[in-house]
C-alpha positions in Angstrom: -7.7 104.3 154.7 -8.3 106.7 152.2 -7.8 106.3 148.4 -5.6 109.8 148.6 -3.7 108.6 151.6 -3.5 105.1 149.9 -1.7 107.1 146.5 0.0 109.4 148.5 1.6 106.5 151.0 2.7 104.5 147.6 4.4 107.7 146.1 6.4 108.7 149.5 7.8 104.4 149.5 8.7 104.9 146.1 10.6 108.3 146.5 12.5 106.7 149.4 13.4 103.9 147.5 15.0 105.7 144.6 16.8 108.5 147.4 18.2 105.4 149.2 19.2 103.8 145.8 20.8 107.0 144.3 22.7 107.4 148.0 23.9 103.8 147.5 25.3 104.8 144.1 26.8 107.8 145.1 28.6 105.7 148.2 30.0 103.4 145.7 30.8 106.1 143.3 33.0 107.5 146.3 34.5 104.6 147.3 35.6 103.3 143.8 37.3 106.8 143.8 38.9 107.6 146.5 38.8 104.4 148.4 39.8 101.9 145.5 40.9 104.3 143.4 44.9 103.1 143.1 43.6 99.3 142.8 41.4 100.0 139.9 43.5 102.2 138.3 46.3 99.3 138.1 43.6 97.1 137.0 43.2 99.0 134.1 46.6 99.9 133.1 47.1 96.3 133.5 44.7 95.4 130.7 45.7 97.8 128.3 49.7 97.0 128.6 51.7 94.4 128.8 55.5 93.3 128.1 56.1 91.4 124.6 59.2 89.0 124.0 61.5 90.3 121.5 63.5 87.5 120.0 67.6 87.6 120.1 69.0 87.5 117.1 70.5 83.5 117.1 74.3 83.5 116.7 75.8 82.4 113.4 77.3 78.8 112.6 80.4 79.2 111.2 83.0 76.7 109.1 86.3 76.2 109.9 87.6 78.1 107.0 85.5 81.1 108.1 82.5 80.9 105.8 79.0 81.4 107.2 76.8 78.4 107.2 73.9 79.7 109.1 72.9 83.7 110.1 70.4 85.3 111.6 69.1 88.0 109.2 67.3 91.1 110.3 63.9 91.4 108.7 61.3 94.4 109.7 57.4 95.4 109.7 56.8 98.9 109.0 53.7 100.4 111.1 52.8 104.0 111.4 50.9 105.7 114.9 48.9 109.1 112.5 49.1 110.9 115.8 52.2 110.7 117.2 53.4 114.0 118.9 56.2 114.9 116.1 53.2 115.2 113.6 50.1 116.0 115.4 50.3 119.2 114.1 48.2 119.0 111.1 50.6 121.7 109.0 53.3 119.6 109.7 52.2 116.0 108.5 50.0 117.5 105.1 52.9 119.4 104.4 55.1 116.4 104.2 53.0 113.9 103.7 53.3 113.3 100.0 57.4 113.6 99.8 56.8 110.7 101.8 54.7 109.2 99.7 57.5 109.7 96.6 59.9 108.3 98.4 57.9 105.0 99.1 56.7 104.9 95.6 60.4 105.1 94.7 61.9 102.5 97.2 58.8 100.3 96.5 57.0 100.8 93.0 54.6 98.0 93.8 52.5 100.9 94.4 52.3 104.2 92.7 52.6 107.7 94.5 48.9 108.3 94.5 48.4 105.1 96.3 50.8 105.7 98.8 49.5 109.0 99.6 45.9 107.9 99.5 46.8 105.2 102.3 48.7 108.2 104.5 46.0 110.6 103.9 43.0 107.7 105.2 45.3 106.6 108.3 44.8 110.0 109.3 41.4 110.8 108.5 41.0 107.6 111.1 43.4 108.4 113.4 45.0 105.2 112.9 47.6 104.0 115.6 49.4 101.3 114.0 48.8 101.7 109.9 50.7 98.9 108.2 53.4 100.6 105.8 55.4 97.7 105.0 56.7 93.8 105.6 59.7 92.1 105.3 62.0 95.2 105.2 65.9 94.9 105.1 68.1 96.4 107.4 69.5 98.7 104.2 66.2 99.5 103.0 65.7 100.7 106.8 68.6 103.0 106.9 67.0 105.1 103.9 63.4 104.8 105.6 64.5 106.3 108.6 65.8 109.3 106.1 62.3 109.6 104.8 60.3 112.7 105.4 58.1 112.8 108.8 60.4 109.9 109.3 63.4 111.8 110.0 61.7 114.1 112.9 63.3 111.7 115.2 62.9 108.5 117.1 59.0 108.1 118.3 58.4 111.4 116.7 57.3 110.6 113.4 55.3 107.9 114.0 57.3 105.1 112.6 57.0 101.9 114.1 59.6 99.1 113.8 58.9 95.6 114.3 61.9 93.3 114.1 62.0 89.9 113.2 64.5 87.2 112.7 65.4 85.3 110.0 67.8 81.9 109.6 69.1 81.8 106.6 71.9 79.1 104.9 73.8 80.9 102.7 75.0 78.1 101.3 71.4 76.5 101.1 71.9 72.5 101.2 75.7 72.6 101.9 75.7 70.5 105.1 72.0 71.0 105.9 71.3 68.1 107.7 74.5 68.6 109.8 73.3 72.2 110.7 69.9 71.2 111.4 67.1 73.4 112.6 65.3 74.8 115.2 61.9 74.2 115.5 59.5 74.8 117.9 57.1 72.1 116.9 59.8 69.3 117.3 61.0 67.9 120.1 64.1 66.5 119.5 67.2 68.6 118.4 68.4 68.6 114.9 71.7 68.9 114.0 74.1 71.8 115.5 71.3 74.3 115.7 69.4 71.7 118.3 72.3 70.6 120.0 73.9 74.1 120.8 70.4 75.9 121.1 71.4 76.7 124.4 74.6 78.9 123.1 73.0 80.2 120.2 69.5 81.1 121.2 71.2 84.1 123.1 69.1 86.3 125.4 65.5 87.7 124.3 64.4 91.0 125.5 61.4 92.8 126.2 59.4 95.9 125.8 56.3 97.6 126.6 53.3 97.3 124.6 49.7 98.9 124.6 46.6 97.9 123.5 44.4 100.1 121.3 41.3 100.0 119.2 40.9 97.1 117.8 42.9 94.7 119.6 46.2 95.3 118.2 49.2 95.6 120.4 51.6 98.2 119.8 54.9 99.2 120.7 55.2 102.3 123.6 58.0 103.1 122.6 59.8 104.1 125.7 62.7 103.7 126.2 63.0 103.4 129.9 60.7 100.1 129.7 63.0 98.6 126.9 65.1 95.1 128.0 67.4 94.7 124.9 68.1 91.3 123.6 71.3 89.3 124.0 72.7 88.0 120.9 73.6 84.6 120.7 76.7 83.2 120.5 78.8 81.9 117.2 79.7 78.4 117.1 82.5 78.0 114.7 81.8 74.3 113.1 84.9 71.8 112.0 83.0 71.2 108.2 85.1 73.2 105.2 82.9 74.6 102.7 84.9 73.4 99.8 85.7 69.6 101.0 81.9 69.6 102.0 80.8 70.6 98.1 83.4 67.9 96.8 81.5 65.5 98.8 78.3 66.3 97.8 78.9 66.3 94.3 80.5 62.8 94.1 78.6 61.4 96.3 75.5 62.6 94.5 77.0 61.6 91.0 77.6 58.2 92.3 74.1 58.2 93.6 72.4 59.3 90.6 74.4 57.1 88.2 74.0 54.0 90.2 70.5 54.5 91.0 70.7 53.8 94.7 68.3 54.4 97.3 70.5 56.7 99.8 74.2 57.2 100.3 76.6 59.0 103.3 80.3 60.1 102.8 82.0 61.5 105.7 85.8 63.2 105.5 87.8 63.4 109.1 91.1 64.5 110.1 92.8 61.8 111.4 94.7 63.4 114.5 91.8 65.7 115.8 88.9 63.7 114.8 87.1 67.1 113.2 84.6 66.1 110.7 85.7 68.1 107.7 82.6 67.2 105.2 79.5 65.0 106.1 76.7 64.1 102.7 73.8 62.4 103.5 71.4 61.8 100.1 67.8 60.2 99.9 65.8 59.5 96.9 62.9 61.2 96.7 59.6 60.0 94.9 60.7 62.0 91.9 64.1 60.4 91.4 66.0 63.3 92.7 68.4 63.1 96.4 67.9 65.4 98.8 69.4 65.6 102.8 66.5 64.4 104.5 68.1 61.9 107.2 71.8 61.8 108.5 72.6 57.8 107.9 75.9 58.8 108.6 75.4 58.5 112.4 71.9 57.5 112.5 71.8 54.3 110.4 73.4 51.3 111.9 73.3 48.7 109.9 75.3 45.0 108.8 78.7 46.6 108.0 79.7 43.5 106.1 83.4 43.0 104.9 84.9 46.9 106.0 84.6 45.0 110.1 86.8 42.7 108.9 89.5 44.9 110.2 87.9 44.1 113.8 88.7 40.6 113.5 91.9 40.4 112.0 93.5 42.9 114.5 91.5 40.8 117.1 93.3 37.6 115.7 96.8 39.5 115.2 96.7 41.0 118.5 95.3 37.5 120.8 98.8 35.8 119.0 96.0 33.8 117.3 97.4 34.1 113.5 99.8 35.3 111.5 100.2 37.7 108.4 101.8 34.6 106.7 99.2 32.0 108.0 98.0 30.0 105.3 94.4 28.6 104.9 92.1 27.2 102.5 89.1 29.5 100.8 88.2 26.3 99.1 87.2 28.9 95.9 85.2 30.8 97.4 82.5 28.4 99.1 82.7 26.5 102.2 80.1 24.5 103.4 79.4 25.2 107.5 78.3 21.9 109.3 77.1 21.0 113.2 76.9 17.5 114.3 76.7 16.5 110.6 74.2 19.2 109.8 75.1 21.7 107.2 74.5 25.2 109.0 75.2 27.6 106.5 77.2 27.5 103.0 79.8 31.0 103.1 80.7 32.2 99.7 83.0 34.8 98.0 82.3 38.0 96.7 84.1 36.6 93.4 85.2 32.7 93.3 88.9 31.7 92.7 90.4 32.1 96.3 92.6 28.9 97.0 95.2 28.3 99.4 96.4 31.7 100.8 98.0 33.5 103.5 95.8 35.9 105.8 97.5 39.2 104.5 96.4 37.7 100.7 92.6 36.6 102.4 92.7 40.2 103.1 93.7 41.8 100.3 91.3 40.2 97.9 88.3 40.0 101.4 87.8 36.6 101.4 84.3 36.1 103.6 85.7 31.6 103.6 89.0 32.6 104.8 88.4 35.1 108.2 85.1 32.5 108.8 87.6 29.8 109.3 90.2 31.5 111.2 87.6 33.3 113.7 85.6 29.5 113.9 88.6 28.2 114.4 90.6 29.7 117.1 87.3 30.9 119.0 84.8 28.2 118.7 85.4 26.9 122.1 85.5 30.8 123.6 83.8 33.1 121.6 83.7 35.6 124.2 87.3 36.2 123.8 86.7 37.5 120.4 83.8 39.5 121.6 85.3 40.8 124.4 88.0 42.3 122.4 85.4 43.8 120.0 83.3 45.3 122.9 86.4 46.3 125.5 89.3 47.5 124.0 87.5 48.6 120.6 84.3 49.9 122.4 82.1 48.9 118.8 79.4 48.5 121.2 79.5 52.1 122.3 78.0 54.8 121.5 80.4 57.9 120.4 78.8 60.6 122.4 78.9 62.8 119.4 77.9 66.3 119.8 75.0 66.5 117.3 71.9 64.0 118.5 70.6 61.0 116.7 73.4 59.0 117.1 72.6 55.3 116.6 72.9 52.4 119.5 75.4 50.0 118.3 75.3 46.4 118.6 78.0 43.5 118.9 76.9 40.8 120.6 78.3 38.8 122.7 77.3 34.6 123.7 74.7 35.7 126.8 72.7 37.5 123.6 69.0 35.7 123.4 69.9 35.7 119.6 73.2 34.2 119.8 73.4 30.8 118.1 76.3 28.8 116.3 76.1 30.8 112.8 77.0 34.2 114.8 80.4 33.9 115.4 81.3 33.0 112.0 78.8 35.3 110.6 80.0 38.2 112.8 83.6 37.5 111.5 82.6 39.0 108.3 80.4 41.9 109.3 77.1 40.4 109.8 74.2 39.9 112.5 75.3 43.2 114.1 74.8 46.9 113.7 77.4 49.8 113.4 77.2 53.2 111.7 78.9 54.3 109.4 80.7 57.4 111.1 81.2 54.5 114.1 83.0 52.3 111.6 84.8 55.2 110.5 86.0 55.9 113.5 87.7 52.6 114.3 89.9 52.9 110.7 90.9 56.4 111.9 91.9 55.0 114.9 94.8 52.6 112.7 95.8 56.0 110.9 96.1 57.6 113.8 98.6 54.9 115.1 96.1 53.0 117.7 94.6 56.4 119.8 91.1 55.8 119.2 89.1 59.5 119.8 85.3 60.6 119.0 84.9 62.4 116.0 83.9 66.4 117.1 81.7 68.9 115.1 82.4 71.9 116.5 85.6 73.1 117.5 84.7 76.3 119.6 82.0 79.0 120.9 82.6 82.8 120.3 81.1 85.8 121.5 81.9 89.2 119.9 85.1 87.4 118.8 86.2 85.8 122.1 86.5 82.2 122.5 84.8 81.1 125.4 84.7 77.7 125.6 86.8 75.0 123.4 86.1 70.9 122.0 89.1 68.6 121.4 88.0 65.0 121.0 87.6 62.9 123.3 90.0 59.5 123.4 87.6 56.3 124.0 90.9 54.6 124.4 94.7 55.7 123.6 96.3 52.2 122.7 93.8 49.9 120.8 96.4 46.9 120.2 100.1 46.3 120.2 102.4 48.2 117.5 103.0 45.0 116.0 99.3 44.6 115.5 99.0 47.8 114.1 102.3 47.6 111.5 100.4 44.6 110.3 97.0 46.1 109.7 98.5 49.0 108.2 100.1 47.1 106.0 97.2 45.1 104.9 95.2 48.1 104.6 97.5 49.3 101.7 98.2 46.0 100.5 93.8 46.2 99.4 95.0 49.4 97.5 98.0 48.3 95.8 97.4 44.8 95.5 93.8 43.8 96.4 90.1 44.7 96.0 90.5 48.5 95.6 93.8 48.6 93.4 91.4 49.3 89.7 89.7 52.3 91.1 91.6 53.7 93.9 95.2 52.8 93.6 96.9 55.6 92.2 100.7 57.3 91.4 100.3 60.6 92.9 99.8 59.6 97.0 98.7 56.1 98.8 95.8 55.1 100.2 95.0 52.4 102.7 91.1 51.1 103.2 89.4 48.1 103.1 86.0 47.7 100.7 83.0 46.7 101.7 79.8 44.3 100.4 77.2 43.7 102.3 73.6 41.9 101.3 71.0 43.3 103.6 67.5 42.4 104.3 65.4 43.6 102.5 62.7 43.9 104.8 60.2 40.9 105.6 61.7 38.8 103.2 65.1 38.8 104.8 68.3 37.8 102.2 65.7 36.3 99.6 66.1 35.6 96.1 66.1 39.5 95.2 69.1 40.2 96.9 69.8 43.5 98.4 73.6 45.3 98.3 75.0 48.2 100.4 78.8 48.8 99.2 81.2 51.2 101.1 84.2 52.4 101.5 86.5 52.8 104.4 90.3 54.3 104.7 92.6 57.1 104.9 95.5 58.9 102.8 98.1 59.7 102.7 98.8 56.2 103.7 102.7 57.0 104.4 101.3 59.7 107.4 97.8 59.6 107.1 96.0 63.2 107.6 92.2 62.4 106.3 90.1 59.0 106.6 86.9 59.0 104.6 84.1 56.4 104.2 81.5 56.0 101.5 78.7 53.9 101.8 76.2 53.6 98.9 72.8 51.6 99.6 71.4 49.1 97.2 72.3 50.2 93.6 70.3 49.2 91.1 72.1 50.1 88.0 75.5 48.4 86.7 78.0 46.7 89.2 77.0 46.5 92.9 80.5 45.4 94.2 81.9 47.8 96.7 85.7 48.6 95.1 83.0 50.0 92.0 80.9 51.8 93.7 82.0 53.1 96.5 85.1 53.6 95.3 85.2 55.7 92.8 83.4 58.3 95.0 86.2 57.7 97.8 88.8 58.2 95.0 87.1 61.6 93.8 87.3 63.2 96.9 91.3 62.7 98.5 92.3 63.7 94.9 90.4 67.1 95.3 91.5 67.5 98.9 95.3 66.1 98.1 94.9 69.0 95.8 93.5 71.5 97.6 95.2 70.8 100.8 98.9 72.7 100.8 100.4 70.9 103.6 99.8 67.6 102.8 102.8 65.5 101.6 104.6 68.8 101.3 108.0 69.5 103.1 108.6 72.6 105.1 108.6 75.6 102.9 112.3 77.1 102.8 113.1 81.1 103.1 115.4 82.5 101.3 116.7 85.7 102.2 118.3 88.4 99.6 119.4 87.3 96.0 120.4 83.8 95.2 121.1 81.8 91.8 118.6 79.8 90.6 119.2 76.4 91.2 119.9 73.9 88.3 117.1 71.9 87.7 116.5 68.8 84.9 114.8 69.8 81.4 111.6 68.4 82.1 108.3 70.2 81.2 109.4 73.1 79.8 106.2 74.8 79.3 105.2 74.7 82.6 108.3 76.1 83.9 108.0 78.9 81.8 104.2 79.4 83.3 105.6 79.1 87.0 108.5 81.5 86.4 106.0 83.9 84.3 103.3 83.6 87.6 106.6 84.8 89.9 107.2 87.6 87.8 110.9 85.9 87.4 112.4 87.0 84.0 114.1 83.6 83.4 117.2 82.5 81.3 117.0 78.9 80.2 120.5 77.6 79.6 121.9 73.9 79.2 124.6 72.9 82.0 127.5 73.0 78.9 126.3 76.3 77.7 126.7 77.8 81.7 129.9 76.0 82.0 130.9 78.4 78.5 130.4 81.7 80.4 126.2 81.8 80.0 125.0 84.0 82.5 122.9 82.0 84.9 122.5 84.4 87.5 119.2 85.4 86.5 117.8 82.1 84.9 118.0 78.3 85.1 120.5 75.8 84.0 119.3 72.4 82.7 120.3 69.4 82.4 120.0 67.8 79.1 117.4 64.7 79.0 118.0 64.0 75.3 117.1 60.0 74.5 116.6 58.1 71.3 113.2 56.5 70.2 112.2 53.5 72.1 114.7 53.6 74.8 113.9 55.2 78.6 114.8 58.6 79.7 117.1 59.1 82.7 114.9 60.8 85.6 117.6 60.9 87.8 117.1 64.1 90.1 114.0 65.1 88.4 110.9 66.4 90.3 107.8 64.2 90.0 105.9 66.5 87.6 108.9 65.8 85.2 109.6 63.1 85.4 105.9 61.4 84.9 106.0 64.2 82.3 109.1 62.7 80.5 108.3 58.9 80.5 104.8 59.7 80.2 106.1 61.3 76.6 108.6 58.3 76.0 105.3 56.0 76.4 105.5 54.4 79.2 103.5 53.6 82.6 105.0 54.9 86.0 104.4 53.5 89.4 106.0 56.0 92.2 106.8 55.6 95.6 108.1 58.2 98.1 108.3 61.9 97.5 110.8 64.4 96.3 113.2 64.1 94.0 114.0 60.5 91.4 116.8 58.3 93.5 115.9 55.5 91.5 114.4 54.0 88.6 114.0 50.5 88.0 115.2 50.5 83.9 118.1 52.7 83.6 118.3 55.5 81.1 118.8 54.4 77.4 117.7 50.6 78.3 115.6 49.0 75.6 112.2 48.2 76.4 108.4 48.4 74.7 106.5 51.0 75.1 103.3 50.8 77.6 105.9 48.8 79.9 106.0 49.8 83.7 108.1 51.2 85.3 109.2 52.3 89.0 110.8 55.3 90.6 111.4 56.1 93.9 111.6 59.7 95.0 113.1 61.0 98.4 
């Protein structure tokens, strides 16, 4: 073969190859077009849209007195798309263009008008799709955007972009904050009524279409048609009050801080609903200050110590195994524990002195020798009798259910425990080698004010949408006759008898309403070195008031203090105290009678000259122009008509004022003045007083009245 043929052979393979390659290409090319043309073209649309989440807005967690505890606020990103169609034209955006920039200068002078415009003017220059204007906008600063110019060409049309966020807020910032929780995405378990009702108040999220341009940025289409709104979530309307909550805090804080204690808890319920009105939970932090970081209230169960001694006496009282009146020996305060001629343990006293007394007295002053010979006693042989009672009918072994999470397993054991041995009977007698919250503790006290119906404390009372109740909580009852009414006459009895005559009669006895609770002083271990020499105190707190028809039961339960007295009635107490006089205070329908209507005009009614000045302040307050007249000077043709006529309470020095008939503002008011110390019982008006009017007796002497 030639060398031409050879050439030419080469260049004729070589043309064929590239007509049979660019025939190939041109195949495809058809193919991809017409053939997979609608596949591709999904493809692609696919990867330059998608549908983004929009959060709901979470419903609000409201108190029972209406106050907001936790909101959802709206907070906005500002973008801006340079080319949308309302200001493509060029005229149109450069002619406005720097009124807008005035108006952002104006709203927000973190940057001049220059600068504003400057950044509008380069965002078009680049054509820029998604310029950022703006974070963390308010829904009012919004309104007056949207007002803007090139804003105000309408929705889509001036190229603002909105991007909404939501925001939880507490308006009352560390009111109740452990109770309210949070919701967080990074923790698994639920906190507080924002975890445990997520369900409710999460609400609905939406959805909308977004594209993807230049960059990698994802930004809104802003059509409407592919638009899903959110679903708000719904309210949950809370039982905490905002004011009995801030009372608790406070004391219990105050308390805190003065003692130096490592953490406290105080938790306020209404006795015939079980709704927690107020719940404080304080730890010290490294820097000495207390902050809400863990809820012991339900979460720490610990060795109650001498408030479970309620368990066992109603255990004794209601198994016909004592008597209030049945007398034993406290041996002053220490009593030596032996097994087979082995001493087992030596139980001591809070405070020595504690001879021969009946069990209402053992009580009364919580003697830990006198219940650890009645329970040893009678139960020795049996001690599942006592447990049984403990477990069954008073269900301190169960768990409350509550409605927030983290409640604490309780435990009272019983004689198949492993741990069981002969010191837990008589140890359990008095509050030890078992665990029981303190909201759990709480509970069983409420269940005595609330005459023997034990029920679980609630949170929230009901769930609202746009206003409408849609689903309600009433607590549940664990058991609706705890022991006999005989039983229960007793322990209420005792319970006030602590007050008036016991343990808690310094600090929380006083003349204006009862209270019935038992105090509380337990030694813990203190870690590995169990009850060593540095002994370890938690005191609390547990009762109700009024104790005549008990409406509120409170416990307060202060962990190791380490400055002054560690005993429970002067601790604990005081905080306990602090709190039910606020809410006696605050609280218009406790102790009070049912308000009377009077229609038309009536007389005044005659009334006894007690404080004067502050009837003249009550009468000023009703706008009531009053004429104060003695009884002989209305009997002499004063007219009363319009004003009040007294009786005269004129007494000499050093003798007592007649009360008789007075209210019990006057007379505390009037033997107050005369010098003397008054101890009241009942309400209403003076029936009695126990030294007649004009009697002779020293000043500083006590006296009684009864009012009905």
């Amino acid at each position: 073969m030639s060398i031409r043929t050879n050439i030419l052979l080469r260049v004729y393979l070589a043309f064929g190859l590239i007509l049979l390659l660019a025939g190939a290409v041109v195949f495809q090319l058809c193919r991809v077009q017409f053939v997979q043309g609608k596949k591709w073209k999904a493809m692609s649309v696919k990867l330059s849209t998608r549908y983004e989440t929009v959060e709901a807005a979470r419903g609000n967690i409201i108190s029972v007195d209406g106050s907001l505890l936790a909101t959802s606020v709206p907070e906005y990103e500002l973008h801006m798309d340079m080319i949308a169609g309302g200001i493509a034209d060029d005229k149109v955006f450069y002619g406005k263009v720097d009124s807008l920039a005035l108006k952002l200068a104006q709203l927000y002078p973190d940057k001049s008008e220059r600068e504003y415009s400057r950044m509008l003017r380069d965002g078009r220059r680049d054509s820029a799709r998604y310029l950022l204007i703006r974070r963390k906008v308010s829904y009012q600063e919004l309104k007056m955007i949207r007002k803007f110019p090139l804003f105000n060409l309408g929705k889509y049309r001036g190229g603002l972009i909105v991007v909404e966020q939501n925001k939880r807020i507490l308006p009352f910032k560390s009111l109740a904050a452990r109770t309210i929780g949070y919701k967080n995405e990074n923790v698994k378990n639920a906190v507080g009524l924002e975890g445990a009702f997520a369900n409710y108040i999460n609400g609905e999220n939406g959805k909308r279409l977004v594209e993807r341009i230049a960059g990698g940025a994802w930004i809104p289409v802003n059509d409407e048609d592919d638009e899903v709104p959110p679903k708000e979530g719904a309210d949950i309307i809370s039982t905490i009050d905002v004011n009995y909550q801030d009372v608790a805090q406070s004391a219990l804080k105050q308390e805190l801080i003065a003692s130096q204690a490592d953490y406290g808890c105080v938790v306020l319920m209404e006795v015939a609903t079980g709704e927690v009105r107020a719940i404080a939970n304080f730890t010290r932090t490294k820097d000495g200050d207390y902050q809400e970081k863990y809820n012991y209230a339900i979460s720490n169960a610990a060795d109650p110590g001498s408030t479970f001694k309620l368990a066992s006496y109603m255990t004794m009282f209601d198994q016909h195994k004592i008597d209030t009146n049945t007398l034993v020996d406290a041996e002053n305060g220490r009593y030596d524990m032996y097994y087979k001629g082995k001493l087992l343990k030596t139980f001591r006293d809070a405070e020595e002195g504690n001879y021969v007394m009946t069990a209402k007295r053992a009580f009364e002053e919580s003697s830990n020798v006198a219940v650890v010979k009645y329970v040893s006693s009678h139960y020795s042989d049996d001690p599942r009798e006592f447990t049984d009672n403990l477990r069954n009918n008073l269900h301190l072994n169960d768990r409350l259910d509550l409605q927030i999470p983290g409640e604490a397993q309780p435990l009272v054991k019983d004689p198949s425990a492993r741990s069981w041995s002969k010191l837990t009977l008589p140890q359990m007698a008095y509050g030890y080698e078992m665990k029981i919250a303190p909201l759990q503790m709480l509970t069983l006290y409420n269940g005595i004010a609330n005459n023997g119906k034990l029920i679980a404390p609630i949170f929230v009372r009901e769930i609202q949408r746009m206003g409408n109740t849609i689903e309600q909580f009433q607590a549940r009852v664990i058991n609706p006759k705890m022991c006999s009414d005989e039983t229960l006459g007793k322990m209420k009895s005792m319970l006030e008898g602590v007050v008036l005559e016991g343990t808690g009669k310094n600090v929380i006895k006083n003349n204006l309403y009862s209270v019935a609770g038992k105090t509380g002083t337990a030694q813990i271990a203190n870690g590995s070195s169990g009850y060593g020499v540095n002994k370890t105190y938690q005191a609390s707190f547990c009762g109700y008031f009024p104790a005549n028809h008990p409406k509120y039961s409170m416990i307060v339960v202060i962990n190791h203090p380490t400055q002054g007295a560690y005993l429970a009635a002067l601790v604990a107490g005081p905080v306990f105290r602090q709190i039910a006089d606020r809410v006696y205070a605050s609280d218009m329908g406790i102790n009070q009678a049912p308000a009377t209507h009077f229609v038309g005009n009536t007389t005044m009614p005659v009334v006894k000259k007690g404080n004067m000045q502050a009837l003249h302040q009550v009468y000023s307050k009703l706008n009531i122009k009053a004429l104060y007249a003695s009884n002989n000077q209305a009997a002499s043709g004063v007219d009363t008509t319009n004003g009040i006529a007294f009786q005269e309470t004129t007494y000499k020095s050093g003798t007592v004022p007649s009360v008789m008939g007075m209210d019990l503002s006057d007379a505390l008011y009037v033997l107050g003045n005369a010098g003397y110390k008054v101890t009241v019982r009942g309400s209403g008006a003076v029936t009695e007083q126990s030294v007649t009017g004009g009697s002779l007796i020293p000043k500083g002497s006590k006296i009684t009245i009864e009012l009905q």
